[in-house]
C-alpha positions in Angstrom: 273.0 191.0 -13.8 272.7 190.6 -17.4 276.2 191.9 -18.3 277.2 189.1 -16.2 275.0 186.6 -18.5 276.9 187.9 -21.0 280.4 186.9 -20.0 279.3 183.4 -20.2 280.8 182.4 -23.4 284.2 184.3 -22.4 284.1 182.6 -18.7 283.9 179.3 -20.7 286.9 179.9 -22.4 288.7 181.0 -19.9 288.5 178.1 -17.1 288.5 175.4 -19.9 292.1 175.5 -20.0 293.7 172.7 -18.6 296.7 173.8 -16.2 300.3 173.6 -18.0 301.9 171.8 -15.3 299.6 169.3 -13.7 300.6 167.4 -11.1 299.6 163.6 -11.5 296.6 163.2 -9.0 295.3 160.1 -7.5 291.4 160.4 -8.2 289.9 157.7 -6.0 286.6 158.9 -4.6 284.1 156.6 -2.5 282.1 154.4 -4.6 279.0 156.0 -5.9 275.3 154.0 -5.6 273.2 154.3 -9.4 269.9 155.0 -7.1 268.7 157.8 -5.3 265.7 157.9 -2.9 264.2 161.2 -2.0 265.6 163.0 1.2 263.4 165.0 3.9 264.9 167.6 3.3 263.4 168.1 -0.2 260.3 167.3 1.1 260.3 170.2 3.8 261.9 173.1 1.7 259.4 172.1 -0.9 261.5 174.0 -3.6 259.2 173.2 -6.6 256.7 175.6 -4.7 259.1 178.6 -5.9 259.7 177.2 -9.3 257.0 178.9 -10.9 258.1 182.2 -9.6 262.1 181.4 -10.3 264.4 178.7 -10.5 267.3 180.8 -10.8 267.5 181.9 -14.1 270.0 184.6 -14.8 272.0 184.3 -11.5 275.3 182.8 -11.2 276.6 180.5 -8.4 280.2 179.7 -7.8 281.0 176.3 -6.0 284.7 176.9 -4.3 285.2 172.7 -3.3 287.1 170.0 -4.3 285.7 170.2 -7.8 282.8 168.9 -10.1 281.9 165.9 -11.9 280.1 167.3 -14.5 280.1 164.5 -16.4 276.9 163.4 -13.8 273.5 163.7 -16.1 271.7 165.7 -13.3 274.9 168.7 -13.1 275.4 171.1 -15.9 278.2 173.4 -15.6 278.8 177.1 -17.4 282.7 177.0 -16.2 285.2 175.5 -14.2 288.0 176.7 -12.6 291.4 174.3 -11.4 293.5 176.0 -8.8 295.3 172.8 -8.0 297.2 172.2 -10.9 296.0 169.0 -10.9 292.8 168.2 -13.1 288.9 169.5 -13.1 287.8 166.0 -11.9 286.2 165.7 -8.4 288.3 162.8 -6.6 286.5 163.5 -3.4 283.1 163.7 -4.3 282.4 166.3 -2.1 281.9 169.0 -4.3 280.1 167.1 -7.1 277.5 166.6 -4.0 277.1 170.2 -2.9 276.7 171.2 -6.7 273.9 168.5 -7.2 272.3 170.1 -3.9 272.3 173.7 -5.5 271.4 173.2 -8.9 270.9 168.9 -10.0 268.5 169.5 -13.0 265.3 168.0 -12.4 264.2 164.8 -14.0 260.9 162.7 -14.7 262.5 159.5 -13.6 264.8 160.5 -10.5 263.2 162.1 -6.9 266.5 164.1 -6.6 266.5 167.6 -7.7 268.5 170.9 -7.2 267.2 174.0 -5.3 268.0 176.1 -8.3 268.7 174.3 -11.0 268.2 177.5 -13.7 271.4 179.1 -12.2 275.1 179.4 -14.1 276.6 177.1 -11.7 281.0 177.7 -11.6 283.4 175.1 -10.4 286.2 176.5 -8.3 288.8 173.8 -7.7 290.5 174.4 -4.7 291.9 171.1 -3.0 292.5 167.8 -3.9 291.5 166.3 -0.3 288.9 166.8 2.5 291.1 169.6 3.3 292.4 172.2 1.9 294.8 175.1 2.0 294.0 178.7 2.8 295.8 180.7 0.2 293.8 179.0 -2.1 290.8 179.2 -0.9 291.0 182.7 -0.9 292.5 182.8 -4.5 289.3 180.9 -5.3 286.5 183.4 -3.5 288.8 186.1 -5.6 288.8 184.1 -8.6 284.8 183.5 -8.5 284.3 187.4 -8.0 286.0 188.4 -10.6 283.9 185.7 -12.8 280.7 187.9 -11.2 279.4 185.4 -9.3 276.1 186.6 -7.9 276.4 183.8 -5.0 279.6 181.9 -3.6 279.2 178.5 -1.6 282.3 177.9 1.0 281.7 174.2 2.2 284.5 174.8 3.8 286.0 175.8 7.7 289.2 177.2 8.2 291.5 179.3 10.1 291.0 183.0 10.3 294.0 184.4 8.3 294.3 188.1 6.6 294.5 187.0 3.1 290.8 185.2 3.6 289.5 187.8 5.2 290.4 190.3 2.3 289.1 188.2 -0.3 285.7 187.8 1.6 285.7 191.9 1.9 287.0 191.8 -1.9 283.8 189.6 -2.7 281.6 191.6 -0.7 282.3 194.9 -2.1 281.4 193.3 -5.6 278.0 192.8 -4.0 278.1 188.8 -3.7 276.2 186.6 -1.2 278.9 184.2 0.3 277.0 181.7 1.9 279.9 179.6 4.2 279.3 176.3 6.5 279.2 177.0 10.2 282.0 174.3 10.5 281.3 170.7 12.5 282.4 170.2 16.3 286.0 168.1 15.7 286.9 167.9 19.5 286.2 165.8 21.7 284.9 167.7 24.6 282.4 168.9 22.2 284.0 172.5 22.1 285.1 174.7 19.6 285.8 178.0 18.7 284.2 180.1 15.3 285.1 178.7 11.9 285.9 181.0 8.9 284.6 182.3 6.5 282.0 181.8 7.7 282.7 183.6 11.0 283.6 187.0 8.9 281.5 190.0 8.9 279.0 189.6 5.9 279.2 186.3 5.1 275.4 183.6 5.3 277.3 181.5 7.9 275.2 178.1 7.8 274.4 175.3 10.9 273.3 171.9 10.1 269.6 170.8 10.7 267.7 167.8 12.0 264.6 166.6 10.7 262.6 167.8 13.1 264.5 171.8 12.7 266.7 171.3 15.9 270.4 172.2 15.2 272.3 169.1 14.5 274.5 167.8 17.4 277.6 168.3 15.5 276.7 171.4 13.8 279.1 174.2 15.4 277.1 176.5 17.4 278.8 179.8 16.7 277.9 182.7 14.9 274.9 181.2 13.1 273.3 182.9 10.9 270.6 179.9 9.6 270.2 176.6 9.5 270.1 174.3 6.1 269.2 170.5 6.1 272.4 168.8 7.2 271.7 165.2 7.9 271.0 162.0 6.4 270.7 163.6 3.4 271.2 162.4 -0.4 272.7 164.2 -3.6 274.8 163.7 -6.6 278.7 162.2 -6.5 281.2 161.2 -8.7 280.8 158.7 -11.0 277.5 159.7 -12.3 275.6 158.7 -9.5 274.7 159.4 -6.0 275.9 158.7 -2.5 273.0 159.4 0.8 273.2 159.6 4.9 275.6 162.7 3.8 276.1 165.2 7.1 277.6 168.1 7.6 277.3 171.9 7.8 279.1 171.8 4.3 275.6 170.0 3.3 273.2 172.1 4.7 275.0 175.1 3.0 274.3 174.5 -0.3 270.9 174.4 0.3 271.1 178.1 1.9 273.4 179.3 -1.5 270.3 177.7 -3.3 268.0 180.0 -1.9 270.0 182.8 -2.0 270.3 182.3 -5.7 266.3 182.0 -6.2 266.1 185.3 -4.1 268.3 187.0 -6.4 266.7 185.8 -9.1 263.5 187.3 -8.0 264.2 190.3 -6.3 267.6 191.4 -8.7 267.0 195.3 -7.1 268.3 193.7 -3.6 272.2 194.1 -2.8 273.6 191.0 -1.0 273.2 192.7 2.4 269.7 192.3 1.8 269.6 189.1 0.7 271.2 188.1 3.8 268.4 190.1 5.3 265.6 188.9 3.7 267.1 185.1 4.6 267.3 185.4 8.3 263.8 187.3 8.8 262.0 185.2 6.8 263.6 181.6 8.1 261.2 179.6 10.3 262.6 180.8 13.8 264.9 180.1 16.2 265.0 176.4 18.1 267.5 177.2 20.8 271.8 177.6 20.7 273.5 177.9 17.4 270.1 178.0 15.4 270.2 181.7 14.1 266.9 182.6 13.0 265.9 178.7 12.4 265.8 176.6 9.6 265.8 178.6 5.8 262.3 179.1 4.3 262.6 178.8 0.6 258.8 180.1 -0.3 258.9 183.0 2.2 262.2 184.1 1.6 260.8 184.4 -1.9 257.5 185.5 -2.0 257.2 187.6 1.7 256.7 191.1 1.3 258.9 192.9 3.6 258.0 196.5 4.9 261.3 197.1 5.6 262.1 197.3 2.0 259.1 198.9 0.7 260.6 202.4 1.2 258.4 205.8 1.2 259.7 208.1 -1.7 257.7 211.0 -1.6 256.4 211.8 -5.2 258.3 214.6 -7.2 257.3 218.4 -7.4 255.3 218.8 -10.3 256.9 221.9 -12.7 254.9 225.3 -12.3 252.3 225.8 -14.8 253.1 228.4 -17.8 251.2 231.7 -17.2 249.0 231.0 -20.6 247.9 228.4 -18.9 246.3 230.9 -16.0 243.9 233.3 -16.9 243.2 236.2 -14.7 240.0 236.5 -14.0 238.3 239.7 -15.3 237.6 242.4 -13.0 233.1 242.7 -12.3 232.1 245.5 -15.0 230.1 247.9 -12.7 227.9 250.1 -15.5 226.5 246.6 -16.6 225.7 245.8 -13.0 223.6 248.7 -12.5 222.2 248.8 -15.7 221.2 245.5 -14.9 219.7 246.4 -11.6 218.1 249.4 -13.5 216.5 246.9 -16.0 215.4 244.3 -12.8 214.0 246.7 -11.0 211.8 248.1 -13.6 210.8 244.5 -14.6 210.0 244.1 -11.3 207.4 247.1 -11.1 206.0 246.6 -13.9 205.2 243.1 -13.2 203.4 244.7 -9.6 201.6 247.2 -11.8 200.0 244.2 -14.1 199.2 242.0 -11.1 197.3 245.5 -9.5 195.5 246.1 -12.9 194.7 242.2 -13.2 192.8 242.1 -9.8 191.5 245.5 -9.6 190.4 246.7 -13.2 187.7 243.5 -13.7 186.5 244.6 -10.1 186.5 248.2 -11.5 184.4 247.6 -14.3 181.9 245.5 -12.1 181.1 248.6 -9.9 180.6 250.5 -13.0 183.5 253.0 -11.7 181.3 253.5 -9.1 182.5 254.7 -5.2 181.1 251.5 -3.3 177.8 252.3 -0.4 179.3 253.3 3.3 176.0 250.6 4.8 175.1 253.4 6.7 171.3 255.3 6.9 171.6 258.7 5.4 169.3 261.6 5.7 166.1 262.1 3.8 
């Protein structure tokens, strides 16, 4: 992770060049508000909570969208990418939101803020319009790998086609979380079928959630990984200032990639796998169909300590000591022994030949050496 900090003033270089052959674009994104009123859903992630453990510092986050307005006081950018050959401006607005939701710096006189606003934070221009074309798209999740991207956001649904699917695998073998909306229900009957990337093997797919944690009613149900806030939701847009009642799974994303980036921050030993992991068993439960393991819990996902990943490693065999370090013990020297024996014993009867002459010479001496009387009468 730090060679990556390092590359930051190459990576600066290198997407600042404007395209040779841009194609005039027609950059007329809805109108922007200049206020901002705090959403739930910053209340109930409660990112500040995490801040003093992380905000992301050191970890970078790729936004592949329709660009970033980073000309918005609350987003600072470390690169920027144009795939479009158009321009690096956000005409949608879109992406210039889900940025704001990952990383909008904090500020003493605004409620909005960023989940991570300490991460490198890329722009990946990939489409011009609220859709979008696939080749790209995967030229962008390519693109943001090979600018070591510790954590991609996909806001994005498409088609399952082989060209995405290798640049997800490509992405994943460079150990990057991709973190991809679930995709919204677009037919009428209410059905449809799995949206991609986020559908692939490996990749944070994302459902939209309602206040209360239930899944969204447009949030597509399949292959769910967690839920982010989704729903009347506010962040930054283009024009410097902010748009709210946003919806989507491509909102509630963001929020997920921010969390992902704070775990990485924290726990850098993890692999993505594990990040994914540590997400989905730490999320606040599943609510019923297309919830996954509930809505993402940014404190526990960084703070819980996790068994599983406290692995036993049995402690090394220490070396053999040198023989110096022995000494043999010395075998029992047997003439001492007995002489010692010899020199007890004797001790020993002489100190019973002073206790005899201590009691019976005084008693001796009192009889004048004299055989004591039988007590019998003799004969006259």
């Amino acid at each position: 992770m730090i060679g990556r900090v390092l590359l930051a003033g190459a990576l600066a270089v290198q997407f600042a060049t404007v395209p040779a052959h841009a194609a005039p674009e027609r950059c007329e994104p809805e109108k922007a508000s200049p206020s901002v009123a705090e959403s739930w859903a910053q209340r109930r992630l409660d990112v500040k909570r995490v801040w003093p453990l992380t905000m992301g510092q050191g970890v970078t986050v790729a936004v592949i969208d329709s660009g970033v307005d980073e000309t918005h006081p609350q987003i600072r950018l470390a690169g920027k990418a144009d795939l479009t050959n158009t321009s690096f401006r956000d005409c949608v607005g879109h992406g210039t939101a889900v940025a704001g939701i990952i990383a909008g710096q904090p500020r003493s006189d605004l409620p909005f803020y960023g989940v991570a606003p300490a991460v490198r934070l890329l722009s990946i221009k990939q489409t011009t319009t609220s859709l979008g074309d696939v080749a790209l798209l995967a030229k962008a999740i390519r693109t943001a790998a090979d600018e070591n991207a510790d954590v991609i956001n996909v806001s994005i649904q498409a088609h399952d086609q082989p060209e995405l699917k290798s640049a997800v695998e490509y992405a994943l073998g460079r150990d990057i979380v991709i973190v991809a909306a679930a995709g919204n229900v677009e037919k009428d009957d209410g059905s449809t079928g799995p949206a991609y990337p986020a559908a692939y093997d490996g990749v944070l797919s994302v459902g939209s959630a309602t206040p209360n944690g239930g899944r969204s009613t447009f949030s597509n149900p399949n292959a769910v990984a967690v839920l982010g806030p989704g729903e009347k939701l506010s962040s930054t847009w283009t024009g410097k200032g902010y748009r709210g009642n946003l919806e989507g799974t491509s909102y509630a994303a963001p929020y997920v990639a921010g969390v992902a980036a704070l775990v990485r921050a924290r726990h850098p030993q993890l692999d993505q796998l594990r990040v994914r992991r540590r997400l989905t068993l730490t999320a606040d439960g599943a609510s019923g169909k297309g919830t996954g393991a509930g809505m993402v819990n940014p404190l526990l996902a960084v703070t819980a300590v996790l068994p599983s990943e406290q692995v036993a490693v049995a402690p090394p065999v220490p070396e053999p000591l040198p023989a110096s370090a022995v000494h043999k013990v010395v075998p029992p020297d047997q003439r001492s022994i007995e002489v010692a024996t010899a020199v007890a014993a004797g001790g020993l009867s002489l100190a019973g030949v002073t206790i005899v002459a201590w009691i019976f010479v005084p008693m001796g001496r009192r009889r004048r050496w004299r055989a004591g009387s039988s007590g019998g009468s003799g004969a006259n």
